[in-house]
C-alpha positions in Angstrom: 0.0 0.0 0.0 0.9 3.0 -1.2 1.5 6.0 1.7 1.4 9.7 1.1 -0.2 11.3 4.2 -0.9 14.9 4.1 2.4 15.6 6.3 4.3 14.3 3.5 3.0 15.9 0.7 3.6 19.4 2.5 7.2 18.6 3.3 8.2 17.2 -0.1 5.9 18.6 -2.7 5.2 21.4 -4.2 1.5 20.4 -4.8 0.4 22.1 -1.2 -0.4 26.0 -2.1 -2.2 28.7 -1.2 -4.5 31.5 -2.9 -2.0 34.1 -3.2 0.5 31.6 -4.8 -1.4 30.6 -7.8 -3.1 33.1 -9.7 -5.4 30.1 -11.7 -6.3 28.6 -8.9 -9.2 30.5 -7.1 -9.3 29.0 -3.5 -12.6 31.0 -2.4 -14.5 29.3 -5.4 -13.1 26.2 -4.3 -13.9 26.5 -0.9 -17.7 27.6 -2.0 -17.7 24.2 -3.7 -17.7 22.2 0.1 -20.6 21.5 1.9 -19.2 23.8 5.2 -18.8 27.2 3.5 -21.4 26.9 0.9 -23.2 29.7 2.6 -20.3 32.0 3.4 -19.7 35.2 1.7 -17.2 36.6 -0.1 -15.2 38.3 3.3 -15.5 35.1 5.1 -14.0 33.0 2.4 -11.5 35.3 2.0 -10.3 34.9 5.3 -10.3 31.0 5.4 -8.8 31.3 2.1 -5.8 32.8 3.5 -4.5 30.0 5.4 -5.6 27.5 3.5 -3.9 24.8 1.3 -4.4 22.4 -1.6 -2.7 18.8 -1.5 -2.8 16.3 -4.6 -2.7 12.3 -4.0 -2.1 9.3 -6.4 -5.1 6.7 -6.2 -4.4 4.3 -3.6 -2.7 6.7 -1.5 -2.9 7.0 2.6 -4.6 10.4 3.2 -4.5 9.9 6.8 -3.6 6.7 8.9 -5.2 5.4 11.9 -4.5 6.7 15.2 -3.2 9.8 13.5 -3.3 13.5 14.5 -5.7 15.9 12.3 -4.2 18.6 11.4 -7.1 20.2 9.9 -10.8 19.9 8.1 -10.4 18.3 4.7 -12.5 19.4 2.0 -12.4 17.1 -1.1 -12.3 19.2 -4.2 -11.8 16.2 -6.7 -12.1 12.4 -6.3 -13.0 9.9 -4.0 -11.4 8.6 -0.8 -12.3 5.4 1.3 -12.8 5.2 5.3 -11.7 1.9 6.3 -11.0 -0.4 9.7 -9.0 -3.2 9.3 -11.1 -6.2 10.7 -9.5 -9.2 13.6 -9.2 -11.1 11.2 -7.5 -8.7 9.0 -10.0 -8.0 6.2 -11.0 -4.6 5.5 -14.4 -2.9 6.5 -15.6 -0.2 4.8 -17.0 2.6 6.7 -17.9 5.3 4.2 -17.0 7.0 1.2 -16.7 10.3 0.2 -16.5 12.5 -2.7 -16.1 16.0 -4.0 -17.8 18.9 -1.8 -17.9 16.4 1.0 -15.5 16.7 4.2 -13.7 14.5 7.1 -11.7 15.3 9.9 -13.5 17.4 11.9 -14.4 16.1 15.3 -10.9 14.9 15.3 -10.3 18.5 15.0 -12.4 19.9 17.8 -12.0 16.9 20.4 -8.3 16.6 19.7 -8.3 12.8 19.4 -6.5 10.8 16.3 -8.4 9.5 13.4 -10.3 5.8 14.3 -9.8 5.3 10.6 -7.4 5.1 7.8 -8.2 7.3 4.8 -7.2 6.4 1.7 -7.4 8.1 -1.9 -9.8 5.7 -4.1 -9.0 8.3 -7.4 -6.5 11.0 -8.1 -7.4 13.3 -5.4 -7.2 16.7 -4.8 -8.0 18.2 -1.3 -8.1 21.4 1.0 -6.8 21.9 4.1 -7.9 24.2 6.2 -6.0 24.6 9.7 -7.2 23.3 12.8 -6.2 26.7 14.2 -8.2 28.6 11.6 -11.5 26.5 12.0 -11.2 27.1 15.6 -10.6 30.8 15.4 -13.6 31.2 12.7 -15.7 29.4 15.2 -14.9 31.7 18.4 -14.9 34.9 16.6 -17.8 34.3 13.2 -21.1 33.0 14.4 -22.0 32.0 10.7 -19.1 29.5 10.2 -19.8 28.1 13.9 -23.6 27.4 12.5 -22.4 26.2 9.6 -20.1 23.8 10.7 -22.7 22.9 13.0 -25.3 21.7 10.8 -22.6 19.8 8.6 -21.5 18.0 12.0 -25.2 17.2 12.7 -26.1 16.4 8.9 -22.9 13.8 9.0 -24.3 12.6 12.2 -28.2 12.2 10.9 -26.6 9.9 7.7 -24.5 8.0 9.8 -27.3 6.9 12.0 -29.4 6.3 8.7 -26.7 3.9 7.4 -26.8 2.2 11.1 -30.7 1.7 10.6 -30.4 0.7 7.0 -27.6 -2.2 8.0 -29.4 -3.6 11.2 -33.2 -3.1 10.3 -32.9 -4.0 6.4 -32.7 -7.2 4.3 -30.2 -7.4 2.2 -32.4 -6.2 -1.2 -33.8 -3.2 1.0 -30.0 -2.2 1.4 -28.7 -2.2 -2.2 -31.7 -0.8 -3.6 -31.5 2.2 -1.2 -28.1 2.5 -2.0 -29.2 2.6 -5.7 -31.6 5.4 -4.7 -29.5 7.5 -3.3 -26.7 7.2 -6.4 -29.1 7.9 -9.0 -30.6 10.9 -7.4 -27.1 12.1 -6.5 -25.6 11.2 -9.8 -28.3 11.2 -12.7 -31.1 14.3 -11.9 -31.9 14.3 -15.5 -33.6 11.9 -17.6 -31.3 8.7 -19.5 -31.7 7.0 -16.1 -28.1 4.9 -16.5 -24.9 5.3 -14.3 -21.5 3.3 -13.9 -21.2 2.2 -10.5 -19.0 4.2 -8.4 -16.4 1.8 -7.3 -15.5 -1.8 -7.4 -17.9 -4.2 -6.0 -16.2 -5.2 -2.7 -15.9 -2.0 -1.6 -19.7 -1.3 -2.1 -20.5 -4.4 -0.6 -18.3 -4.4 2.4 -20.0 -0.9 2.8 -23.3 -2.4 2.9 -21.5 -4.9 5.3 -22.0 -7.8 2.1 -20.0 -10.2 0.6 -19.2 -9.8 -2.7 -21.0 -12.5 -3.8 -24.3 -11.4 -1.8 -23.7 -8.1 -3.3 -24.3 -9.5 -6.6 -27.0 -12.3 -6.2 -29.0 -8.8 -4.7 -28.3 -7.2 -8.0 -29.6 -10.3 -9.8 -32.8 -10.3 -7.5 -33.5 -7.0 -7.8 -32.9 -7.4 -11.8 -35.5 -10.4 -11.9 -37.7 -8.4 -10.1 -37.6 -5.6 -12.9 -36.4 -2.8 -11.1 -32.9 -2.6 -12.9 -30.4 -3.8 -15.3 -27.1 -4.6 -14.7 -24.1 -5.1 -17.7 -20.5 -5.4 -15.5 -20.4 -1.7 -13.8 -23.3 -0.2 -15.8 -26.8 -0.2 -14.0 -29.7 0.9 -16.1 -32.9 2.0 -13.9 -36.1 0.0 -15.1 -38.5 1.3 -12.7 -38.2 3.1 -10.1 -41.2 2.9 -8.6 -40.1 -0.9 -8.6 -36.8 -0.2 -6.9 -38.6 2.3 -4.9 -41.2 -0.5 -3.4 -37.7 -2.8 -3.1 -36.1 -0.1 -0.9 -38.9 0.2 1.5 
């Protein structure tokens, strides 16, 4: 396994900058882009902006290890990175993945405690990194980015406890057909209802704490049952009503 933590990158690469160092790259329209400062004006992402920096990772990269310090909120501006335990028996649980406009790191940030997970880049990823020291001054002194930051935390918190619901009180058809549900609302809005899974199938099945081999008898199922399609990654939406009645 590849490692390139965010330490790393900043000591030997020239790939963490700033605002003021690159012209072409507009950090307040990236930071605009991530779910936390969505709602902040132009002033306020000015001033995060300042201290902020971008980092680049190769897919398969370590972002941060387990049982590692934060040393800031990450925003993900590109790509998608894996949060993963590593089972007693040594296989490898995923807890959640994230992707662009999405964040991590911050109640290791505020509590102070090292990361329970390892993160790890599942594309070419580009991130933010906003300083511990700068979230927490934001916080004291801007009652916006406290609220903000807030509701994020508590929105994180409300999915998570929907993803413990889905994996205790749900057959195995309920899960992957919610999971569906929420990719093709997330990914497809408009009509030509047809998407290429986002990742390989272990990972999405050891996040809907599957096999990979139950993963796909449940996409078989739910394909006899004429709510979908499936050719290799590709999965076509039938009906979603269907799917819909699958997922309750």
């Amino acid at each position: 396994m590849k490692t390139s933590t965010i330490a790393a990158s900043e000591r030997n690469t020239p790939q963490a900058r700033g605002g003021a160092m690159d012209s072409d790259f507009k950090l307040t329209d990236a930071l605009r882009s991530c779910m936390p400062f969505q709602s902040l004006d132009a002033e306020g992402l000015r001033r995060i902006a300042a201290t902020t920096r971008l980092h680049t990772f190769s897919r398969g990269d370590v972002v941060a290890g387990m049982g590692s310090a934060s040393n800031g909120l990450l925003l993900i501006l590109k790509g998608r990175v894996k949060l993963t335990l590593d089972s007693s028996h040594g296989a490898e649980h995923v807890l959640d993945v994230l992707e662009a406009g999405q964040s991590l790191g911050l109640a290791e940030l505020v509590s102070k405690r090292p990361y329970r997970f390892q993160v790890t880049a599942l594309t070419p990823l580009e991130l933010l990194v906003v300083p511990r020291a700068t979230v927490l001054s934001e916080v004291e002194h801007h009652p916006l980015v406290a609220r903000q930051l807030l509701k994020y935390a508590c929105e994180a918190l409300y999915r998570h406890t929907g993803d413990i619901e889905t994996v205790l009180g749900r057959k195995a058809s309920s899960r992957v057909a919610r999971f569906l549900i929420d990719l093709f609302e997330r990914e497809t809005p408009e009509p030509g209802r047809s998407l290429r899974l986002p990742m390989k199938k272990a990972l999405i099945a050891s996040h809907l704490h599957m096999t990979k081999e139950h993963f796909s008898r449940t996409l078989k199922e739910l394909s006899d049952h004429g709510a979908i399609r499936v050719h290799g990654p590709m999965v076509l939406l039938v009906s979603e009503q269907e799917l819909r009645a699958l997922a309750a």
